[in-house]
C-alpha positions as CSV (number, residue, x, y, z in Angstrom):
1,X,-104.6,10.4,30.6
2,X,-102.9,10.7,27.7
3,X,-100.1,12.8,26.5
4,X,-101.7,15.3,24.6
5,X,-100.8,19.3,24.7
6,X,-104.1,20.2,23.0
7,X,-106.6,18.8,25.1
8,X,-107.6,21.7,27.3
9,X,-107.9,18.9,30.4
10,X,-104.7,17.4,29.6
11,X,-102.8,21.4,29.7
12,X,-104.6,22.2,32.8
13,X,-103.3,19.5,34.7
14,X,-100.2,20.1,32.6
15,X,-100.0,23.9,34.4
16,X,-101.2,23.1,37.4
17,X,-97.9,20.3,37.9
18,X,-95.4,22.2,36.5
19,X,-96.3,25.8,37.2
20,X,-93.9,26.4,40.3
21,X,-90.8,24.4,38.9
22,X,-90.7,26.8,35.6
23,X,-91.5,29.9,37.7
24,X,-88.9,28.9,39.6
25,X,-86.4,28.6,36.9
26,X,-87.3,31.7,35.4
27,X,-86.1,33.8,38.1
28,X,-83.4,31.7,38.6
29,X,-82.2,32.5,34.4
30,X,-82.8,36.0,34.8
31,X,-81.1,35.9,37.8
32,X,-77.9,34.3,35.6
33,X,-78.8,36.9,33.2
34,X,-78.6,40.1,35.0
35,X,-75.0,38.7,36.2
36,X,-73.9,38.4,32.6
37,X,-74.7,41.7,32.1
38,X,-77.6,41.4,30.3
39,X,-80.2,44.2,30.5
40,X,-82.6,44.7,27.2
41,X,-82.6,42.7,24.0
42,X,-85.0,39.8,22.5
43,X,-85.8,36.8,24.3
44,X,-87.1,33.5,22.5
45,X,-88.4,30.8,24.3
46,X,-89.1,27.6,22.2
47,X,-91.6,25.6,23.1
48,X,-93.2,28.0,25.9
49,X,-96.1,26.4,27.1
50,X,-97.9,28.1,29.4
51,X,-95.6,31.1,29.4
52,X,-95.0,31.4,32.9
53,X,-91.0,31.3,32.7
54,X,-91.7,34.2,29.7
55,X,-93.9,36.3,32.0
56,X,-91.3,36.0,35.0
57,X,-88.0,37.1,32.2
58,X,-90.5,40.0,31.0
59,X,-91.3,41.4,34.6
60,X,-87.5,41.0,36.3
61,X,-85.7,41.9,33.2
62,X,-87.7,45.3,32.3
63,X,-85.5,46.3,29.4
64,X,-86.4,43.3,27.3
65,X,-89.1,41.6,24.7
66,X,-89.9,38.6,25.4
67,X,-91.7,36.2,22.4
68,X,-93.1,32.4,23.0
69,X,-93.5,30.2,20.6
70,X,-95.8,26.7,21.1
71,X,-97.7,24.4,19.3
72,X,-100.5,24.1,22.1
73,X,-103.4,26.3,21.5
74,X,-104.3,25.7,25.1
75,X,-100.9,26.4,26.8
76,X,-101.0,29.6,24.4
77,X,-104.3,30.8,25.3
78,X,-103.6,30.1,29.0
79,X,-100.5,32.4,28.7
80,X,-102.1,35.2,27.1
81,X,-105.0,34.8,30.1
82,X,-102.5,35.2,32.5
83,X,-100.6,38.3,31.1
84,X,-102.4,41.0,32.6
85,X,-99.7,43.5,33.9
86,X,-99.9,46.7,32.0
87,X,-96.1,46.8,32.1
88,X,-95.1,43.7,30.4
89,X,-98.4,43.5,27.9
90,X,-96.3,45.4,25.5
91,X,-93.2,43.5,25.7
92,X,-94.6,40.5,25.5
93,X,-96.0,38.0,22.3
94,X,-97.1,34.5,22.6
95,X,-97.3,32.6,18.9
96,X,-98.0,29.2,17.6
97,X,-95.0,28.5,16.3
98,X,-93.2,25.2,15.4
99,X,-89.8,25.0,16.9
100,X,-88.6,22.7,14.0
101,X,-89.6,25.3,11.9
102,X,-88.9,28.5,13.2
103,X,-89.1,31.5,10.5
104,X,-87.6,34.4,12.5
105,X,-84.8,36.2,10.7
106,X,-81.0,35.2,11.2
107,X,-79.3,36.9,14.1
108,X,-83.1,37.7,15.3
109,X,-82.4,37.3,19.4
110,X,-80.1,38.1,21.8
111,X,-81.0,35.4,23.7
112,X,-82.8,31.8,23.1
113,X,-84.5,29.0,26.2
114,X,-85.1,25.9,25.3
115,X,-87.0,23.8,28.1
116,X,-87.5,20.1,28.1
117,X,-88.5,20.4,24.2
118,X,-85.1,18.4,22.8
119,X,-86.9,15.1,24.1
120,X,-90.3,16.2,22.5
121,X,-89.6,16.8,19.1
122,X,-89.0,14.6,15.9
123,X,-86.1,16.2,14.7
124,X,-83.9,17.9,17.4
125,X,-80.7,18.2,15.6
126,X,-83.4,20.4,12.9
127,X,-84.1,22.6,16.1
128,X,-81.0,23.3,17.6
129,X,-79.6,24.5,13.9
130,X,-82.6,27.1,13.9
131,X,-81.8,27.6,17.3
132,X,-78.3,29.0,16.1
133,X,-79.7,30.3,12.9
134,X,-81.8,32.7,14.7
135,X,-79.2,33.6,17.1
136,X,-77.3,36.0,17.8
137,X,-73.5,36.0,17.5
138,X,-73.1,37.1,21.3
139,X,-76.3,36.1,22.0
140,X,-76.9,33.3,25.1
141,X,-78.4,29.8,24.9
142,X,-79.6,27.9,27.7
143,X,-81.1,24.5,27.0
144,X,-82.6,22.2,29.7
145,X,-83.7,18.8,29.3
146,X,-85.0,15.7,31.1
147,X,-82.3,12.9,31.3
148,X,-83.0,9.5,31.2
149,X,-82.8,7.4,34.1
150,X,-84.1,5.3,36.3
151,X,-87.0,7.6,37.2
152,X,-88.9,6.7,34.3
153,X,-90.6,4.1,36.8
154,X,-92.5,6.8,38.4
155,X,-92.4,9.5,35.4
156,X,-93.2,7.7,32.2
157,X,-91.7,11.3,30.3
158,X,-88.1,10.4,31.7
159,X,-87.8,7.4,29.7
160,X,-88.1,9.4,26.4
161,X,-85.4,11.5,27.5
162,X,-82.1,11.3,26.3
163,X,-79.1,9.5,28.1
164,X,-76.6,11.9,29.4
165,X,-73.8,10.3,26.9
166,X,-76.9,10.9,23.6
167,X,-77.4,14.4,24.9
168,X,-73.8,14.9,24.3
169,X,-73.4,13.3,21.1
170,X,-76.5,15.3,20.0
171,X,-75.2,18.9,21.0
172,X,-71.7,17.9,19.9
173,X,-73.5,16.5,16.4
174,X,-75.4,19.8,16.1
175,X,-74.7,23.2,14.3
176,X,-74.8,25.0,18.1
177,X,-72.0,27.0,19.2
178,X,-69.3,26.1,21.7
179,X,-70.7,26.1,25.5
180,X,-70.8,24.0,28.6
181,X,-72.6,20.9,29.3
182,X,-73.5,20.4,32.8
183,X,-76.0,17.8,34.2
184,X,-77.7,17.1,37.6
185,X,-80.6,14.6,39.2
186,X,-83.0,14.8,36.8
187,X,-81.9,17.2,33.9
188,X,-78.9,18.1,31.9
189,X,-78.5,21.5,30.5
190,X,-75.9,23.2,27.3
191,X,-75.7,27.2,28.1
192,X,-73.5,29.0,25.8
């Protein structure tokens, strides 16, 4: 099947295989983020999907609003199914958004996830400077990315991943801020 984000087949498998591994890492950053001290603000999630790592920051991190933006109507509408709990309904928004062209105000979030979008998009050195445009000075980044590797035999989205040494040059290349670069198995990440 092919690649495509807005055939509702295509995002239902698309859930269904990645639905544990982002739940997953959504407790795991707002584990990260409760150690930092972080407690209420605005969350921005480019490229959400199916919103499942939004609705897991929204429900452990009670204090904050949490906004997704994707260009899949049926990742979107899949998110907004799913959002039932009374308590996070009103500190949550999913919009189509394009994360190339975000619009939000400068200095708009106080923190911004960026999940395996870097290797997805045209222009990623256009999206990490709206990334820091929209930003806040003491705000947090975390982005994760596939890296490219051998894997792409079994996982044909691997090999349009970036090496480890282009994901450098392309943070280092950007308008980000200065952070840490770490990588592992099958991603590498840039949190600052």
């Amino acid at each position: 099947m092919k690649k495509d984000f807005n055939d509702k087949s295509f995002a239902e498998l698309y859930v269904k295989k990645h639905k544990k591994i982002l739940e997953k890492l959504g407790y795991s950053y707002a584990q990260k983020l409760k150690r930092l001290g972080f407690s209420e603000g605005r969350i921005l999630d480019v490229g959400c999907g199916f919103g499942t790592m939004c609705l897991v920051l929204a429900k452990e991190i009670p204090g904050c609003e949490v906004v997704g933006i994707d260009l899949s109507i049926p990742l979107l509408n899949y998110a907004r199914d799913i959002m039932c709990e009374e308590s996070i309904k009103n500190r949550i928004k999913f919009e189509i958004g394009n994360v190339e062209k975000m619009d939000f105000r400068d200095d708009s979030f106080d923190v911004v996830f960026s999940v395996n979008m870097v290797h997805l998009v045209n222009n990623p050195l256009s999206m990490l400077g709206k990334i820091q445009r929209i930003l806040k000075p003491e705000g947090y980044l975390f982005i994760k990315d596939l890296r490219k590797s051998w894997l792409g035999m079994f996982e044909k989205e691997i090999n349009n991943a970036f090496t480890l040494n282009q994901a450098k040059k392309l943070i280092d290349d950007s308008e980000l801020r200065k952070g840490y670069f770490s990588n592992g198995f099958i991603w590498w990440n840039f949190e600052a």
